[in-house]
C-alpha positions in Angstrom: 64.3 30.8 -54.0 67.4 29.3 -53.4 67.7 30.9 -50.0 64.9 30.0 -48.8 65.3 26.1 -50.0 68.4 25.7 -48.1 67.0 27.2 -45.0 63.7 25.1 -45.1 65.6 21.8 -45.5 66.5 21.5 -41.8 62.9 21.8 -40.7 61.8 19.3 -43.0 64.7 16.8 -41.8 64.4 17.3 -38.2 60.6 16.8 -39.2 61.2 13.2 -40.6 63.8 12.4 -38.2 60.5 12.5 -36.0 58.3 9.9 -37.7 59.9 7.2 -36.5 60.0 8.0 -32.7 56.3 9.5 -32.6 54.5 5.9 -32.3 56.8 4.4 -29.3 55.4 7.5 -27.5 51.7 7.5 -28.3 49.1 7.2 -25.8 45.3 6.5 -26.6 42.1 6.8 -25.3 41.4 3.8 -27.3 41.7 0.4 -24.9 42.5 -1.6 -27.8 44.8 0.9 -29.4 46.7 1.6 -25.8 47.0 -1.9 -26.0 48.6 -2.1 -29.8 51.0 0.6 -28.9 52.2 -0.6 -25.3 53.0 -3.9 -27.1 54.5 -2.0 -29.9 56.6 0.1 -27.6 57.7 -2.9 -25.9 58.6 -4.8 -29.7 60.2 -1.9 -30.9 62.5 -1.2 -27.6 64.4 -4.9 -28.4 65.0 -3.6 -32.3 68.6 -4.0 -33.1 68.5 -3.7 -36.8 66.3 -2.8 -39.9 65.9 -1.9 -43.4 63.7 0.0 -45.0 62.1 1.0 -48.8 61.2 5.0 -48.9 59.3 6.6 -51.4 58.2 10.4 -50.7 57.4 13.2 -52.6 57.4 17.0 -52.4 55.1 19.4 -54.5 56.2 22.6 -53.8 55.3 26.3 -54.8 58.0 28.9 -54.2 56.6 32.7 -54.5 58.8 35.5 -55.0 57.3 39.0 -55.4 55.1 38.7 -58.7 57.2 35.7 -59.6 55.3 31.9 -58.9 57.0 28.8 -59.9 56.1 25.1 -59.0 58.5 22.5 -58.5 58.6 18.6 -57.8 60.7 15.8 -56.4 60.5 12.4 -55.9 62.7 10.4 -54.0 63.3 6.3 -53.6 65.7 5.1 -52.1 66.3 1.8 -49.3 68.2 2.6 -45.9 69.3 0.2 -43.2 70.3 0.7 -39.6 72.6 -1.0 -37.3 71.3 0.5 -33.8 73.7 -1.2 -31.5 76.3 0.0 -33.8 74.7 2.9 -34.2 75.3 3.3 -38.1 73.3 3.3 -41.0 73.1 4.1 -44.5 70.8 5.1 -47.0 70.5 5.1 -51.1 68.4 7.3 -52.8 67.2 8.4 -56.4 66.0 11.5 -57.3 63.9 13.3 -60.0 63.7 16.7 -60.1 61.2 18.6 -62.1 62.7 22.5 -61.8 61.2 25.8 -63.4 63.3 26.4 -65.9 65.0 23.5 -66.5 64.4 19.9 -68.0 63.3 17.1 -65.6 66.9 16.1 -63.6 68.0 13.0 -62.2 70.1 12.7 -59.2 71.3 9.8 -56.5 72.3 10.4 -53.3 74.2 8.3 -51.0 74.5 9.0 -47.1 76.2 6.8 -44.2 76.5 7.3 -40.7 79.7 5.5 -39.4 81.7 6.1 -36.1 79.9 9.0 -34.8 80.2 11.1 -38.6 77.8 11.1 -41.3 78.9 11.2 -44.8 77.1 12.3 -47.9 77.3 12.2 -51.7 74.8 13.5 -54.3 75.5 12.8 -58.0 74.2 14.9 -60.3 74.6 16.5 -64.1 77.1 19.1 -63.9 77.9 19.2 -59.8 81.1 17.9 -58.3 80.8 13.8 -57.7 82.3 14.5 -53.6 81.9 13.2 -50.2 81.3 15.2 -47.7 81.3 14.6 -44.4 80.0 16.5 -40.7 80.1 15.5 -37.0 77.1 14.5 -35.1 76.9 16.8 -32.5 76.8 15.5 -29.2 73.1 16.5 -28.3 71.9 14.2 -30.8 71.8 11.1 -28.6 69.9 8.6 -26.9 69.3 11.1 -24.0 67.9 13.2 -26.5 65.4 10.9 -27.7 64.3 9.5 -25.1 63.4 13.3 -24.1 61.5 13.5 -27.2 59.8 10.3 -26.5 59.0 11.2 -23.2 57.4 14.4 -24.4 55.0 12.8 -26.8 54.0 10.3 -24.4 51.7 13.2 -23.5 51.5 15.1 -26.3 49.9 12.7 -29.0 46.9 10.8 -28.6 46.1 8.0 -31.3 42.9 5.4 -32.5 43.3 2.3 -34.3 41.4 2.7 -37.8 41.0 -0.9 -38.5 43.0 -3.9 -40.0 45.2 -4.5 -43.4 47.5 -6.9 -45.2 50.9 -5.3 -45.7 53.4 -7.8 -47.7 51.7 -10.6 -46.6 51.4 -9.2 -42.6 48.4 -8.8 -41.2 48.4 -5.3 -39.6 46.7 -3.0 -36.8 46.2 0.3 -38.5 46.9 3.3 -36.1 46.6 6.8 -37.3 48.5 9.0 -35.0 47.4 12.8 -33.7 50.4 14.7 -33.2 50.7 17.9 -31.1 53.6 19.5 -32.7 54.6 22.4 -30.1 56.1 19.6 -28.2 57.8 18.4 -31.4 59.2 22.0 -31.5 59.8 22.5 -27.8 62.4 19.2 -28.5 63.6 21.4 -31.3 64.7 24.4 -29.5 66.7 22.1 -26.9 68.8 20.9 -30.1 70.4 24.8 -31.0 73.4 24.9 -32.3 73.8 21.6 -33.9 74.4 20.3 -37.8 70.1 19.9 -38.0 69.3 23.4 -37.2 71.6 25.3 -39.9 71.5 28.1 -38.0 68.0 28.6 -37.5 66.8 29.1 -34.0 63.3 27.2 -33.8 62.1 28.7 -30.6 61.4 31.7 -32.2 59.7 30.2 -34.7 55.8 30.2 -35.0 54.5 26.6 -35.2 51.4 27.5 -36.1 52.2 29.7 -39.5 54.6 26.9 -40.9 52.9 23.2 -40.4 49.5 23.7 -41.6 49.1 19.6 -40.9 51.2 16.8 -40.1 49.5 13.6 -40.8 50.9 10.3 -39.4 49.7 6.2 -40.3 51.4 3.0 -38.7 50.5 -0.6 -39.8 51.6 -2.8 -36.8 52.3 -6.3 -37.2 49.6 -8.2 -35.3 52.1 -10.9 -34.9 54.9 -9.3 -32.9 53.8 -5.8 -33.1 56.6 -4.6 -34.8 56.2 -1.6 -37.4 55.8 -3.1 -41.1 54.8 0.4 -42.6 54.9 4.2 -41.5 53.1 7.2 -43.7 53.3 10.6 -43.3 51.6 13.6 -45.1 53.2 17.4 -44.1 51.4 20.6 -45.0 53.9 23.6 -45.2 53.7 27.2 -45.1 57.0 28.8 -44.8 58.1 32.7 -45.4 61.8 33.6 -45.2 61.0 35.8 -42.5 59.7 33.0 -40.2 63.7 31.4 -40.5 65.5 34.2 -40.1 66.7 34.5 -43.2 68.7 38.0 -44.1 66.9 40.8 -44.2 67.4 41.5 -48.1 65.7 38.4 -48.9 62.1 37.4 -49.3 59.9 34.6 -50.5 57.6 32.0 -49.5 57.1 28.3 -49.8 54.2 25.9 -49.6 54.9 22.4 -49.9 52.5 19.2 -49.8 55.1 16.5 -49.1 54.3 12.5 -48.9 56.6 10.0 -47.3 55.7 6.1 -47.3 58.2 4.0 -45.6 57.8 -0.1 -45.1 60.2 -1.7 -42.8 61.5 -5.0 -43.2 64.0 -7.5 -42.2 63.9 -6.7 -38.2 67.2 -7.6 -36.0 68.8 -9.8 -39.2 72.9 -8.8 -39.6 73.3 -5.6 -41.9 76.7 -5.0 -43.4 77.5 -0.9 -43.2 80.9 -0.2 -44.7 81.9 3.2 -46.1 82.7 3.1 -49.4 86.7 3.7 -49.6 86.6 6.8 -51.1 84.2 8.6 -48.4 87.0 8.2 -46.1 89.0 11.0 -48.0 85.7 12.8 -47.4 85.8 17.2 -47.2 84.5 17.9 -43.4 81.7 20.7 -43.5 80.3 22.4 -40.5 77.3 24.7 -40.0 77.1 28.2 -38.3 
């Protein structure tokens, strides 16, 4: 169980690492949804800052052999992003409901600061550290733009109506993602800290995400993005990531992810806490 865990954590990252680009690259057959999103990719270009409340949750069943367990986490947290700056900082907490175990509570704490990102996770009997690992140089602006660029053509969206989000009134787009191009990005990014080692050109899209399911609410008043969902369908067998030959397992996992945005180009204050800067460096294979 544990092996495959750790291996299917960098698909899922990489996976919401792509929610927030998807929409700035949408096309739609829709005239009045190809208009929401050209204004929206113009509004969102000129963003220089953000936060943001997260709430997501993971149902997950883990097989091994004969042996079925279920497990859950939730996760809320708030994250802001300085973009010209190019750091950013995130605060989570976390239940975990573990076979086996009693229901465990956890925080995590992450920053990205001068090209590193650092991470803590405090939990019941593990080591309170920081850690810390370089951001490899293919994750950059040239990167995703290239990912951008692919799902210009790869997603097609339609506007589902209009809501009130916090007091905003909102366009409603519901976005149709094609996620081979998602993965064709993914193989271009080998060998850095979000693959773990797992070479996703070899993987097979199609026995993994089962559905990716993606909702914006767009300001109608400066078309800006006040609220992002996303709902991931998983299949994954530890012989789809290249995990060692003596192990085995599958996972299935159901995971929901709400995010609302707020507070749009206003001054956010990222400073590492003093003790991250004694931070252990980790790398990946």
């Amino acid at each position: 169980m544990k092996i495959i865990l750790n291996k299917a954590l960098p698909v899922i990252a990489v996976l919401l690492l792509a929610i927030p680009l998807v929409l700035t690259g949408c096309t739609s057959k829709d005239p009045v949804a190809a208009d929401v999103l050209k204004n929206t990719t113009a509004a969102m270009s000129k963003i220089s800052s953000y936060k943001a409340d997260i709430d997501m949750k993971m149902d997950m069943t883990i097989i091994d052999g004969s042996d079925t367990q279920k497990a859950t986490v939730e996760m809320t947290g708030t994250a802001s992003a300085d973009m010209l700056k190019k750091n950013s900082q995130m605060n989570m907490d976390v239940d975990l409901d573990i076979p086996g175990s009693n229901t465990q509570k956890a925080t995590e704490e992450a920053y990205v600061v001068d090209g590193w990102d650092f991470m803590k996770t405090n939990m019941p009997g593990a080591a309170d550290t920081w850690n810390k690992m370089k951001i490899p140089a293919t994750l950059n602006q040239d990167q995703i733009a290239q990912l951008t660029a692919l799902m210009k053509t790869a997603v097609d969206s339609s506007l589902q109506g209009t809501e009130t989000v916090n007091g905003t009134d909102c366009y409603v787009i519901k976005v149709n993602a094609d996620m081979a191009a998602l993965w064709k990005w993914l193989s271009s990014q080998q060998g850095s800290s979000l693959t773990n080692g797992i070479d996703f050109s070899k993987l097979d899209l199609s026995k993994i995400i089962k559905d990716f399911g993606l909702k914006y609410w767009v300001a109608k008043k400066g078309y800006q993005i006040v609220k992002a969902e996303a709902e991931i369908n998983m299949n994954i067998d530890a012989s789809d990531l290249g995990v060692n030959s003596g192990a085995s397992g599958s996972m299935t996992m159901l995971m929901n992810m709400d995010m609302t945005f707020s507070d749009y180009n206003k001054a956010v204050n990222i400073v590492l806490p003093a003790e991250a800067k004694n931070a252990k460096e980790i790398t990946t294979p």
